[in-house]
mmCIF file of the N, C-alpha and C atoms, coordinates in Angstrom:
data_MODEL
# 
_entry.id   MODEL 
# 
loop_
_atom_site.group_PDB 
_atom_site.id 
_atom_site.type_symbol 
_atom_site.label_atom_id 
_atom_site.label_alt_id 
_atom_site.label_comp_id 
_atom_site.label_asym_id 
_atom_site.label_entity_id 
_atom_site.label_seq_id 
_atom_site.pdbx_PDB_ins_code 
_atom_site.Cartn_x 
_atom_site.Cartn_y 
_atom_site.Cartn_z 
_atom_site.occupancy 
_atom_site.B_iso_or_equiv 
_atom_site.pdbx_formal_charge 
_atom_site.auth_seq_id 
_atom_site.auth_comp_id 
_atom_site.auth_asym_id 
_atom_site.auth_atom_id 
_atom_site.pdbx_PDB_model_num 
ATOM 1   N N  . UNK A 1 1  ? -185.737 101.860 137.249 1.00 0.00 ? 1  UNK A N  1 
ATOM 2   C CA . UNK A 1 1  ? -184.933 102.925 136.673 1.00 0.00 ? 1  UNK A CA 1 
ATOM 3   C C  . UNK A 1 1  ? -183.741 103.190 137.582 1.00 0.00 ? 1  UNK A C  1 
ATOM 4   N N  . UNK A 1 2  ? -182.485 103.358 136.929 1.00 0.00 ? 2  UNK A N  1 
ATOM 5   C CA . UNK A 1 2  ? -181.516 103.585 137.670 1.00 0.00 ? 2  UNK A CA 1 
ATOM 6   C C  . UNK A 1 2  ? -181.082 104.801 138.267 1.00 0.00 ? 2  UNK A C  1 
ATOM 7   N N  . UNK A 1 3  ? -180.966 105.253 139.511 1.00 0.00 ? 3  UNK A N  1 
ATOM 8   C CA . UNK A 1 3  ? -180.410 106.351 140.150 1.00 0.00 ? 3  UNK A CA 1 
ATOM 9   C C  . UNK A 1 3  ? -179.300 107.227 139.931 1.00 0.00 ? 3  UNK A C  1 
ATOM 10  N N  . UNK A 1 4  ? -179.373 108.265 138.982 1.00 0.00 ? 4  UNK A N  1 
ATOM 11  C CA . UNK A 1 4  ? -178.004 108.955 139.047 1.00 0.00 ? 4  UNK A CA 1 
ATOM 12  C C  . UNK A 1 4  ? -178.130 109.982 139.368 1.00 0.00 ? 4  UNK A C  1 
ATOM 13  N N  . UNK A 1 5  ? -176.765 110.544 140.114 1.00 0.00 ? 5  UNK A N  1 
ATOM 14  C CA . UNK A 1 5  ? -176.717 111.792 140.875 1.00 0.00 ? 5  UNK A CA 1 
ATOM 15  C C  . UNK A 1 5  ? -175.582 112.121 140.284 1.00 0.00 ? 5  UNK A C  1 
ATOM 16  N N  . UNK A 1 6  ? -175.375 113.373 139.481 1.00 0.00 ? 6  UNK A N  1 
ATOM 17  C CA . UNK A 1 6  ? -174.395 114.590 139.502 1.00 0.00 ? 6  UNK A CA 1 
ATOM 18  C C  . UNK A 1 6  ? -174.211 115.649 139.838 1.00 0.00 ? 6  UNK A C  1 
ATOM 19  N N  . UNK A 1 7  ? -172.972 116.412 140.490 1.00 0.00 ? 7  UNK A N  1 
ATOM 20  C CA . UNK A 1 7  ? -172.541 117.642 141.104 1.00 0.00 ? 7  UNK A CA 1 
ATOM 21  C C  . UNK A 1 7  ? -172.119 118.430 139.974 1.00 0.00 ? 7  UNK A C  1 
ATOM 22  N N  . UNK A 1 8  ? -172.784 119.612 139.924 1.00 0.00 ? 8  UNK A N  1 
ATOM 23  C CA . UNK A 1 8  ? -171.955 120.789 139.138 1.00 0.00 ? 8  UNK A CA 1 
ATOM 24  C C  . UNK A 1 8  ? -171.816 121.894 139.518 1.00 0.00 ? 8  UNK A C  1 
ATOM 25  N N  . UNK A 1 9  ? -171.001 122.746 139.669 1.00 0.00 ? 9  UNK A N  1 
ATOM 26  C CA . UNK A 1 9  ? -170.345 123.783 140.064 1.00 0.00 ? 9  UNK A CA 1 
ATOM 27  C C  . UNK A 1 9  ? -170.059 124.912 138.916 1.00 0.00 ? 9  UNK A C  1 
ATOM 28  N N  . UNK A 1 10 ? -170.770 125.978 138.793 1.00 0.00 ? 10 UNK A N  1 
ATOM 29  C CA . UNK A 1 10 ? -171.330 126.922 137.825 1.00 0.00 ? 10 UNK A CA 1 
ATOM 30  C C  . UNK A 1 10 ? -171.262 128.605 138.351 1.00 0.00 ? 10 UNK A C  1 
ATOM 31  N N  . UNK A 1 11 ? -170.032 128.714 137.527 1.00 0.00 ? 11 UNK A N  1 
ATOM 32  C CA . UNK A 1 11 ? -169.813 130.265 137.913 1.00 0.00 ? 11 UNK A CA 1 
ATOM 33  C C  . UNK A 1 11 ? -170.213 131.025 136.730 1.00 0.00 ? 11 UNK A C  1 
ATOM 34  N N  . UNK A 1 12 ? -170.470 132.079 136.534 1.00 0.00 ? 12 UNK A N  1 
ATOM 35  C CA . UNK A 1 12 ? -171.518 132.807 135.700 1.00 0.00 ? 12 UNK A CA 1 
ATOM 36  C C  . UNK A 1 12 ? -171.310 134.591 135.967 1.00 0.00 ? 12 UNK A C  1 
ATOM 37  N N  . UNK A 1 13 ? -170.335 135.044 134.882 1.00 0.00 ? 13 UNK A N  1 
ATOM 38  C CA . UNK A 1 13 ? -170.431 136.333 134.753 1.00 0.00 ? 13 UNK A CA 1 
ATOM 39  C C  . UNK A 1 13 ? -171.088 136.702 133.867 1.00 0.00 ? 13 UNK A C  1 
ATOM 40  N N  . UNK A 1 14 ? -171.428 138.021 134.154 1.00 0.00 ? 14 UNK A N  1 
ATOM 41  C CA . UNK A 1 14 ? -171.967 138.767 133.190 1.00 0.00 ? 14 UNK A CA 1 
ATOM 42  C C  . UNK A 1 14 ? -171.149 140.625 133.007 1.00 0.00 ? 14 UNK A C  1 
ATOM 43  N N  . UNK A 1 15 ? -170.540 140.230 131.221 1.00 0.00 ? 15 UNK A N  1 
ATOM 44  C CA . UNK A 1 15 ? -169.663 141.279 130.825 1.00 0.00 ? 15 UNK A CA 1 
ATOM 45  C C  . UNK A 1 15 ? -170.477 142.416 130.158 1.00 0.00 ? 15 UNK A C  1 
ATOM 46  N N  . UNK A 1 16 ? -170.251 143.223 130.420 1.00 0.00 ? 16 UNK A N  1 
ATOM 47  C CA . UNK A 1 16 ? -170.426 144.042 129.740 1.00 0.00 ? 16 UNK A CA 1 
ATOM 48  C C  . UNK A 1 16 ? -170.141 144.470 128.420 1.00 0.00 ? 16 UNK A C  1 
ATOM 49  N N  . UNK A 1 17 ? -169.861 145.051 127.256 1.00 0.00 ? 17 UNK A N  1 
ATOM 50  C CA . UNK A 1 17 ? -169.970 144.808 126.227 1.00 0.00 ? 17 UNK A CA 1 
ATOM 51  C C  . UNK A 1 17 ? -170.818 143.657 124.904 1.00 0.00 ? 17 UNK A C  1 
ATOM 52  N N  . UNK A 1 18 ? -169.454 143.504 124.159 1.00 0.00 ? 18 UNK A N  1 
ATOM 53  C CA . UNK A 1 18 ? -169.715 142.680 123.011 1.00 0.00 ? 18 UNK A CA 1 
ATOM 54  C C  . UNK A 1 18 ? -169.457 140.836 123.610 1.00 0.00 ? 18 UNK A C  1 
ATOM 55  N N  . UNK A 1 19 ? -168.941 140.856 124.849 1.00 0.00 ? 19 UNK A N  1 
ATOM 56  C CA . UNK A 1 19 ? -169.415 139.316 125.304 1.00 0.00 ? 19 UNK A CA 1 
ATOM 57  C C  . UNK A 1 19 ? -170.450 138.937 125.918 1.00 0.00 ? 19 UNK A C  1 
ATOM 58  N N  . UNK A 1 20 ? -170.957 139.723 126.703 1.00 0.00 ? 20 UNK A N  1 
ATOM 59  C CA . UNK A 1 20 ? -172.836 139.236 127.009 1.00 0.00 ? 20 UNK A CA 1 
ATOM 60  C C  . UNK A 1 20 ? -172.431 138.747 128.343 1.00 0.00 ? 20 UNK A C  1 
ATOM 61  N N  . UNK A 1 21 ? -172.190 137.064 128.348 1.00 0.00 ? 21 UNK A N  1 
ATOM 62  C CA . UNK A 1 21 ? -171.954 136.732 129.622 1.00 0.00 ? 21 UNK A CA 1 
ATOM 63  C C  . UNK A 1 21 ? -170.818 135.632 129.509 1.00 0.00 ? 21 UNK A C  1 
ATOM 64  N N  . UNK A 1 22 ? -170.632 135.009 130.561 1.00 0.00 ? 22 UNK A N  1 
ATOM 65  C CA . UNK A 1 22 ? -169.737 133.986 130.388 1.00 0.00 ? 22 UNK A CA 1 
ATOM 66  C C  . UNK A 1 22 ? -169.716 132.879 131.588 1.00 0.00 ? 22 UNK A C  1 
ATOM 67  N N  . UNK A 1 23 ? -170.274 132.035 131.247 1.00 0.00 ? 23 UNK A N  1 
ATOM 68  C CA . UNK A 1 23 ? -170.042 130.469 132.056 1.00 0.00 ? 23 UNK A CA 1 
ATOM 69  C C  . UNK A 1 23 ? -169.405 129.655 132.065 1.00 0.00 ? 23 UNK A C  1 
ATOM 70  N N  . UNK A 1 24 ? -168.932 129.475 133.114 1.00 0.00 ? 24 UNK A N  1 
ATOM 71  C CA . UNK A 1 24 ? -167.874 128.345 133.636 1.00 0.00 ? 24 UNK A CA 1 
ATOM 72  C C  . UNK A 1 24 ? -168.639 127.013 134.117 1.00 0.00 ? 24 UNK A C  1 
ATOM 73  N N  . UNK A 1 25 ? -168.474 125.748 133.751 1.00 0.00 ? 25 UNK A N  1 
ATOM 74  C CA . UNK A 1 25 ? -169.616 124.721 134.301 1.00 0.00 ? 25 UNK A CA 1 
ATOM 75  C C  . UNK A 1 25 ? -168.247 123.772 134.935 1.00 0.00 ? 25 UNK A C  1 
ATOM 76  N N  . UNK A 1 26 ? -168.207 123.350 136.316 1.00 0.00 ? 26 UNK A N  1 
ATOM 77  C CA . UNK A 1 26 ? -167.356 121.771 136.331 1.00 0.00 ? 26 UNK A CA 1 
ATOM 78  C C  . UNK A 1 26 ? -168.587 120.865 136.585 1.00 0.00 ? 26 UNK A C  1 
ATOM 79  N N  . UNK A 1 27 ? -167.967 119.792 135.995 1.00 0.00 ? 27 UNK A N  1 
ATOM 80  C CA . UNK A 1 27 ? -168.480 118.557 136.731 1.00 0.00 ? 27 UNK A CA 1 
ATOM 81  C C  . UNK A 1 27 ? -167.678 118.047 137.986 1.00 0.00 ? 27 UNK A C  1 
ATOM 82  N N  . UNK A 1 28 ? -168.208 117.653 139.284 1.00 0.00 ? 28 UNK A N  1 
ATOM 83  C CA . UNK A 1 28 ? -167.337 117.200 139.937 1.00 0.00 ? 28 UNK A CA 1 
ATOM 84  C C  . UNK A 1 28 ? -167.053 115.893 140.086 1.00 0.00 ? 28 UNK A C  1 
ATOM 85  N N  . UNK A 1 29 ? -167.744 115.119 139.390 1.00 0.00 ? 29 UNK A N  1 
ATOM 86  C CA . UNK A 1 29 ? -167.209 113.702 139.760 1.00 0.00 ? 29 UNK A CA 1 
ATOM 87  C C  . UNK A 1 29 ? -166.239 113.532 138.747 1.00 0.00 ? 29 UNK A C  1 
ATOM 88  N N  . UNK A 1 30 ? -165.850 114.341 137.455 1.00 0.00 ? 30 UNK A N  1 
ATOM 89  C CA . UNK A 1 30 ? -164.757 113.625 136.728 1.00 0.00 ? 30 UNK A CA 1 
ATOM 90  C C  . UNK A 1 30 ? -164.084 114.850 136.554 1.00 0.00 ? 30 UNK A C  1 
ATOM 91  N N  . UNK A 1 31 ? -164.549 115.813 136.973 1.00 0.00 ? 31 UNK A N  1 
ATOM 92  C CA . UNK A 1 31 ? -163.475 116.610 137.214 1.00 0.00 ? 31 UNK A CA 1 
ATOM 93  C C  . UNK A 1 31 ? -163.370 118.081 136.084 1.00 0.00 ? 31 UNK A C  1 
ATOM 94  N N  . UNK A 1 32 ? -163.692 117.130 134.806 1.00 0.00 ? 32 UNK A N  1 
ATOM 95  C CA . UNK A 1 32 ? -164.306 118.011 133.252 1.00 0.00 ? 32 UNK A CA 1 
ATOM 96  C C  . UNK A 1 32 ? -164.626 119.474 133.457 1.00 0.00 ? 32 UNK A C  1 
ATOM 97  N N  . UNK A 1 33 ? -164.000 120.401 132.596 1.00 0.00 ? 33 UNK A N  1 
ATOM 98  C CA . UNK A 1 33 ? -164.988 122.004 133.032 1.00 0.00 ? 33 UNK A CA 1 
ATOM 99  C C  . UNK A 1 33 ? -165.035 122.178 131.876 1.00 0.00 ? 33 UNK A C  1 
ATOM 100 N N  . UNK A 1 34 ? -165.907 123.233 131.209 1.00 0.00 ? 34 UNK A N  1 
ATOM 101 C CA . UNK A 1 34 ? -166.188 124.188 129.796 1.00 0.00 ? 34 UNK A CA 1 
ATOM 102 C C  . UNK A 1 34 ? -166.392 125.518 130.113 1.00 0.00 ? 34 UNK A C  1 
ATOM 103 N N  . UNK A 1 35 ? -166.393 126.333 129.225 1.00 0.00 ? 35 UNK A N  1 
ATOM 104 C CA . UNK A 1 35 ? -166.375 127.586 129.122 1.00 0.00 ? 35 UNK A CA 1 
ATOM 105 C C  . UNK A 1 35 ? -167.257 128.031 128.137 1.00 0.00 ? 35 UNK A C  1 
ATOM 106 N N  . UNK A 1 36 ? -169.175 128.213 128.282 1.00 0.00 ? 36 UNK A N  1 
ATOM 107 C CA . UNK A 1 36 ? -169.680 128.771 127.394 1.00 0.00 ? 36 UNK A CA 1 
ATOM 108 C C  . UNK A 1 36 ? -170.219 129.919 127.500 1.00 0.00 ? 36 UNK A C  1 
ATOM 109 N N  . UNK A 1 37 ? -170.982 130.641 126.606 1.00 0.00 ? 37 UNK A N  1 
ATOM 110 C CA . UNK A 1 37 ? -171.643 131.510 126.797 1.00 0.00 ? 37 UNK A CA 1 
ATOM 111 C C  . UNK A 1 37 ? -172.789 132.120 126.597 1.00 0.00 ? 37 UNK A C  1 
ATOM 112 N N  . UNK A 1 38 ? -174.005 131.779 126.677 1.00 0.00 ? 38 UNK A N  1 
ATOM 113 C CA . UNK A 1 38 ? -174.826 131.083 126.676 1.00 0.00 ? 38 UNK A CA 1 
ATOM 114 C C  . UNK A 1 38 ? -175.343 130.033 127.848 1.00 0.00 ? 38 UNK A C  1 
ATOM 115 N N  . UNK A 1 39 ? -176.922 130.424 128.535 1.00 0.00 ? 39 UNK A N  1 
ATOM 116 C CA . UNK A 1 39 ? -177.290 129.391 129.419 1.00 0.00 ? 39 UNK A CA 1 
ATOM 117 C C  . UNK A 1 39 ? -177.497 128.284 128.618 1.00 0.00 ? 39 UNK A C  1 
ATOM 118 N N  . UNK A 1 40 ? -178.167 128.064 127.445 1.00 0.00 ? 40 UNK A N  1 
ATOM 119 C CA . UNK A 1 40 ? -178.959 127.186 126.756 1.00 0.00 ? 40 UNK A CA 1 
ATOM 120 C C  . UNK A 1 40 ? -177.411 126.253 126.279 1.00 0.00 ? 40 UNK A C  1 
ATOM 121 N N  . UNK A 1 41 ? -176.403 126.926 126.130 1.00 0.00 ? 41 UNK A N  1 
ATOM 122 C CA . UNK A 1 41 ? -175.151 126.005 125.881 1.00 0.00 ? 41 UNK A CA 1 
ATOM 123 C C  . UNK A 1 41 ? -174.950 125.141 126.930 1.00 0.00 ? 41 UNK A C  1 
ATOM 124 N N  . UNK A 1 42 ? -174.516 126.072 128.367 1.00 0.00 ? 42 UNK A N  1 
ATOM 125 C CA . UNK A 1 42 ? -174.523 125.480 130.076 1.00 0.00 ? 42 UNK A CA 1 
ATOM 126 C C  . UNK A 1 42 ? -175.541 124.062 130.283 1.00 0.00 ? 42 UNK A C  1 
ATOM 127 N N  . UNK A 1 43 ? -176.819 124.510 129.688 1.00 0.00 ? 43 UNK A N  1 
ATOM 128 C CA . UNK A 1 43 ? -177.289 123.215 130.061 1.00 0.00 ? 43 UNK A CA 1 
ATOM 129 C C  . UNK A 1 43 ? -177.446 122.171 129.118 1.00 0.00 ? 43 UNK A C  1 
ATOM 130 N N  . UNK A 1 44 ? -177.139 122.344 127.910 1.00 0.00 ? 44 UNK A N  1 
ATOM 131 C CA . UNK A 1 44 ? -176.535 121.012 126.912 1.00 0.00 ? 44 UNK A CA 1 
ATOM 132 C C  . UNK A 1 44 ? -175.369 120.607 127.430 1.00 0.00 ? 44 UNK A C  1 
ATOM 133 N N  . UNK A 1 45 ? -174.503 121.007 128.078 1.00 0.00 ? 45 UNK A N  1 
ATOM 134 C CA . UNK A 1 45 ? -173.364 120.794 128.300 1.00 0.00 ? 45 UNK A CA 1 
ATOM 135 C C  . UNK A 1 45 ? -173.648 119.698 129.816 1.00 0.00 ? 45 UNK A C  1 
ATOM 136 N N  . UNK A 1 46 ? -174.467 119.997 130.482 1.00 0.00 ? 46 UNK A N  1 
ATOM 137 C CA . UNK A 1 46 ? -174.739 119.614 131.609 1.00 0.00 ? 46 UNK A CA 1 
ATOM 138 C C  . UNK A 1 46 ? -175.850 118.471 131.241 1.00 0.00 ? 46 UNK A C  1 
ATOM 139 N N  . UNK A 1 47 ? -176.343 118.212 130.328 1.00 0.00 ? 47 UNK A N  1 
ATOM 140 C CA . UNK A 1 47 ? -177.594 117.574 130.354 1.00 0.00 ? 47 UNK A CA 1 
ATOM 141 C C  . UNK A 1 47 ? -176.264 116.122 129.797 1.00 0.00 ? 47 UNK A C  1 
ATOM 142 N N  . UNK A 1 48 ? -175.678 116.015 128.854 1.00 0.00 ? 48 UNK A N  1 
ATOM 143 C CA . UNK A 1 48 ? -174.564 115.665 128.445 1.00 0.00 ? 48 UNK A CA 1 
ATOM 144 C C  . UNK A 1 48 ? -173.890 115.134 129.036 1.00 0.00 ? 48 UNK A C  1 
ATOM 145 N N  . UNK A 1 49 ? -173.484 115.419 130.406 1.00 0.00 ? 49 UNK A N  1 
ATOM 146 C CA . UNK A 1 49 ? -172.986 114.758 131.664 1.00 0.00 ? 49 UNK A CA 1 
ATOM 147 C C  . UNK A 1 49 ? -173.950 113.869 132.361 1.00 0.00 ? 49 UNK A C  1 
ATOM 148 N N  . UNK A 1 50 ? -174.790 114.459 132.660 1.00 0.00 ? 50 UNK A N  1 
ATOM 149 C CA . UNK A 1 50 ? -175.373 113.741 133.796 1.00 0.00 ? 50 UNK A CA 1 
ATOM 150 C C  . UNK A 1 50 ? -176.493 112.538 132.768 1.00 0.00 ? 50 UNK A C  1 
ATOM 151 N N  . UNK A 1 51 ? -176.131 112.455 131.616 1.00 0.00 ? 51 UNK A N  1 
ATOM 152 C CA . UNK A 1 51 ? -176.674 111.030 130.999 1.00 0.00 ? 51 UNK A CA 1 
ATOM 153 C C  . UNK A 1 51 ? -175.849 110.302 131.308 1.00 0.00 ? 51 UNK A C  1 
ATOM 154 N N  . UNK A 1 52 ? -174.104 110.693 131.277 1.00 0.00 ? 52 UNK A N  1 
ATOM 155 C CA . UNK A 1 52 ? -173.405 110.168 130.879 1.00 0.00 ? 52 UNK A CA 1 
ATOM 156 C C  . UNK A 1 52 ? -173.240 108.904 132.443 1.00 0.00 ? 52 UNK A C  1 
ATOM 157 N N  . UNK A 1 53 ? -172.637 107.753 131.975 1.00 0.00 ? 53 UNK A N  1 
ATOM 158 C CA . UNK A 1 53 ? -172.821 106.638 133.012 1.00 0.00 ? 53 UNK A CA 1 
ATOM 159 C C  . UNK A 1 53 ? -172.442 106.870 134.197 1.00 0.00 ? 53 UNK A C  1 
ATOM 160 N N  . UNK A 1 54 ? -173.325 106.599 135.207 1.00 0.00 ? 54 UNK A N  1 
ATOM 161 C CA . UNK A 1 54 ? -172.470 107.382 136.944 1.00 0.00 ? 54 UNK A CA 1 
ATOM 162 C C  . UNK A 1 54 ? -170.893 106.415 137.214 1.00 0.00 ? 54 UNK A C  1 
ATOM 163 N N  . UNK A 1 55 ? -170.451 107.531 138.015 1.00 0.00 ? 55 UNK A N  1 
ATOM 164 C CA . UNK A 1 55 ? -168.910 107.632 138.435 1.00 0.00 ? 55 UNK A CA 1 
ATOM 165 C C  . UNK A 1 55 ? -168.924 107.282 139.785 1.00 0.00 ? 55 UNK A C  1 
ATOM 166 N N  . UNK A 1 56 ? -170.217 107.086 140.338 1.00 0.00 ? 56 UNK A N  1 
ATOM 167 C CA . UNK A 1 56 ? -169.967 107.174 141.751 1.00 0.00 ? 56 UNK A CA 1 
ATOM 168 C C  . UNK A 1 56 ? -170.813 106.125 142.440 1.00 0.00 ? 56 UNK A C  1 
ATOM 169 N N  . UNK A 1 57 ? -170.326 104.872 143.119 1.00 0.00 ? 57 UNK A N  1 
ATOM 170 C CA . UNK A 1 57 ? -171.197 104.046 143.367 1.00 0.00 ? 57 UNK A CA 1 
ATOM 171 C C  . UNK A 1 57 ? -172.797 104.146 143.951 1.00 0.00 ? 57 UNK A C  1 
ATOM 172 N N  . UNK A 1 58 ? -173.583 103.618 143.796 1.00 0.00 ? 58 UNK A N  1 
ATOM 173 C CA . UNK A 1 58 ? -175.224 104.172 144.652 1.00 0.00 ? 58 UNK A CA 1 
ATOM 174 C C  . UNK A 1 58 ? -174.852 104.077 145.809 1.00 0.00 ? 58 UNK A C  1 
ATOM 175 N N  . UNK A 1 59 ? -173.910 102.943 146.422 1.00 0.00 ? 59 UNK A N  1 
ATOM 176 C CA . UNK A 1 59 ? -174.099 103.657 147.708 1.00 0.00 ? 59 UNK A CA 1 
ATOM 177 C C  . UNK A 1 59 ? -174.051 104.505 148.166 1.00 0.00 ? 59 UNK A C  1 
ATOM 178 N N  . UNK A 1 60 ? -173.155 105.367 147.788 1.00 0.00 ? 60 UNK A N  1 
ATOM 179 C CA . UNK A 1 60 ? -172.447 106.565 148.440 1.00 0.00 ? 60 UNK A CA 1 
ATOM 180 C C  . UNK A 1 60 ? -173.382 107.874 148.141 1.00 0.00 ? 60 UNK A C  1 
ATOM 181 N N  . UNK A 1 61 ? -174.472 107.427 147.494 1.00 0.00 ? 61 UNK A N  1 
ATOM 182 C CA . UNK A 1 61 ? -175.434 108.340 147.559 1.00 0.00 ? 61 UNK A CA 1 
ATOM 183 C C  . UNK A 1 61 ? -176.076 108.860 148.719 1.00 0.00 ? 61 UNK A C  1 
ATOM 184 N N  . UNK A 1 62 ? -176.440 110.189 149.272 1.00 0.00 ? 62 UNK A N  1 
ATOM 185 C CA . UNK A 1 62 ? -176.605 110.137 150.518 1.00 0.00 ? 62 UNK A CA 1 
ATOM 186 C C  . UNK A 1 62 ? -178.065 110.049 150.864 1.00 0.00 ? 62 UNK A C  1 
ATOM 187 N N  . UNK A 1 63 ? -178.740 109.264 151.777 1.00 0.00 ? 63 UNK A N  1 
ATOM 188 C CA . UNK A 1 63 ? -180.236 108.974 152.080 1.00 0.00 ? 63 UNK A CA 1 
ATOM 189 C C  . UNK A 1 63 ? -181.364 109.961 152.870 1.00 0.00 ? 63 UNK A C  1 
ATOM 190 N N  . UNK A 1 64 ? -182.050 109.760 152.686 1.00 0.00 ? 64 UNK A N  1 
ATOM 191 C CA . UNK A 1 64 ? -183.234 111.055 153.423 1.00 0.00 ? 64 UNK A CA 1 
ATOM 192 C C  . UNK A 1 64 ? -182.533 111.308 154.994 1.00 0.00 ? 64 UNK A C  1 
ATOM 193 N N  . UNK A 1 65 ? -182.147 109.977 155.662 1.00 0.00 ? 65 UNK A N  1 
ATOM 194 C CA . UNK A 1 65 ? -181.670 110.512 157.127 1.00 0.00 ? 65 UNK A CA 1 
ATOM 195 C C  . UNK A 1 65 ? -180.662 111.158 157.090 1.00 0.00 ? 65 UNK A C  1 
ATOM 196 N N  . UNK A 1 66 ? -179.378 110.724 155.944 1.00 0.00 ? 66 UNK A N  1 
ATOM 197 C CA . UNK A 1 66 ? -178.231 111.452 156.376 1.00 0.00 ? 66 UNK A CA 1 
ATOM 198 C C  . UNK A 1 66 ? -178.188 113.038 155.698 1.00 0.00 ? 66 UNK A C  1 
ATOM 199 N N  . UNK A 1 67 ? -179.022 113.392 155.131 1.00 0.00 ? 67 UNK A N  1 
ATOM 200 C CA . UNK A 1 67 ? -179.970 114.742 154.635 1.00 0.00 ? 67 UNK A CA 1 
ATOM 201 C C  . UNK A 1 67 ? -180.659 115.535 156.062 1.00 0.00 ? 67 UNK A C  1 
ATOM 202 N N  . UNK A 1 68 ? -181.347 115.035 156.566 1.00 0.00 ? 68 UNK A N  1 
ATOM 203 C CA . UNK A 1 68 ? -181.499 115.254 157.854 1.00 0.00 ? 68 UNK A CA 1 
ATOM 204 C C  . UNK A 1 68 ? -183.298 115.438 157.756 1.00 0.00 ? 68 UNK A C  1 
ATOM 205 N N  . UNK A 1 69 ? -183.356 114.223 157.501 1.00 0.00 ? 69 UNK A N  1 
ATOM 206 C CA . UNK A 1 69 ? -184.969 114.402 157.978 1.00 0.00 ? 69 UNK A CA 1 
ATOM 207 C C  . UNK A 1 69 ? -185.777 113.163 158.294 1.00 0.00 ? 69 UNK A C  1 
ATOM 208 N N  . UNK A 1 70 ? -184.579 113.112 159.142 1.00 0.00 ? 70 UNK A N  1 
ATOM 209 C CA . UNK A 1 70 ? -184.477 111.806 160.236 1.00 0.00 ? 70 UNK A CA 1 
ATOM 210 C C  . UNK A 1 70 ? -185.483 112.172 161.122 1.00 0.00 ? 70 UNK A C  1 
ATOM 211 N N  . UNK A 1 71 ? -185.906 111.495 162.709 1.00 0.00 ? 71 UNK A N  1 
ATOM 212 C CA . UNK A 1 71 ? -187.221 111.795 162.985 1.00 0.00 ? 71 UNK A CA 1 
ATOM 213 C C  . UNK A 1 71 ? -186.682 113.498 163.968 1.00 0.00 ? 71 UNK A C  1 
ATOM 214 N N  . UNK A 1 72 ? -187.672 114.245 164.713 1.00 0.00 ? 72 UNK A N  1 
ATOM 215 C CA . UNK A 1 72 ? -187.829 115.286 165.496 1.00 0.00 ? 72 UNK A CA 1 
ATOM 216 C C  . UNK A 1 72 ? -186.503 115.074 165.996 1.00 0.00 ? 72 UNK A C  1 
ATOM 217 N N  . UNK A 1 73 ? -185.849 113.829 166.825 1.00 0.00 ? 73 UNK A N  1 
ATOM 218 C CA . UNK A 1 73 ? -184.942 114.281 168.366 1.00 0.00 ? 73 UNK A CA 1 
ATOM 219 C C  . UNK A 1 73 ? -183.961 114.595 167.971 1.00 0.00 ? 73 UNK A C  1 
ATOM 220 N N  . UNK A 1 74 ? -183.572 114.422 166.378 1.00 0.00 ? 74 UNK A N  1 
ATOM 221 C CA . UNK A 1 74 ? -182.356 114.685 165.926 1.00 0.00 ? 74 UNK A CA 1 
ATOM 222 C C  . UNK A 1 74 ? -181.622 116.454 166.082 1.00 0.00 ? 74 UNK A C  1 
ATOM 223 N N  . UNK A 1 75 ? -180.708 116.574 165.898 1.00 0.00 ? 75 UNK A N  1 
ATOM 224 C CA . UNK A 1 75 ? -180.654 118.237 165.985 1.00 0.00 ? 75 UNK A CA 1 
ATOM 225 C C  . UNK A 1 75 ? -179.189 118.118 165.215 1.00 0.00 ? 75 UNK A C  1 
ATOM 226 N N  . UNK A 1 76 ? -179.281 119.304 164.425 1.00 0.00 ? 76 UNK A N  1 
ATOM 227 C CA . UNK A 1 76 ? -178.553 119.394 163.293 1.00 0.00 ? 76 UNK A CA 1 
ATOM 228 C C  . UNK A 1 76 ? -177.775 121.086 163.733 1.00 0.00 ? 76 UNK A C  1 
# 
């Protein structure tokens, strides 16, 4: 199975009145944003992306060490 990783960046008010709330979603690898309102929209919108074919080579995925849970002597 192939490895994909997507970034999203999700700002999320909540209005008072007759709008309820309001979400902002980017994707960051292509850059794409929407404006819904509604979580259950946010994450069709997001589920939608991150099928969609990766943008970003596997390498550049980052690995358990460079995460940091490399062995004890390390210090972060």
């Amino acid at each position: 199975m192939a490895r994909r990783y997507g970034s999203f960046l999700l700002r999320y008010w909540l209005v008072d009145g007759v709008e309820g709330q309001r979400i902002e979603i980017e994707h960051i690898q292509s850059g794409e944003h929407t404006l819904v309102s509604s979580l259950a929209a946010a994450l069709d919108w997001i589920a939608a992306h991150a099928a969609a074919p990766a943008t970003i080579r596997p390498t550049s995925l980052p690995t358990a060490r460079s995460l940091g849970d490399g062995d004890a002597s390390e210090q972060h």
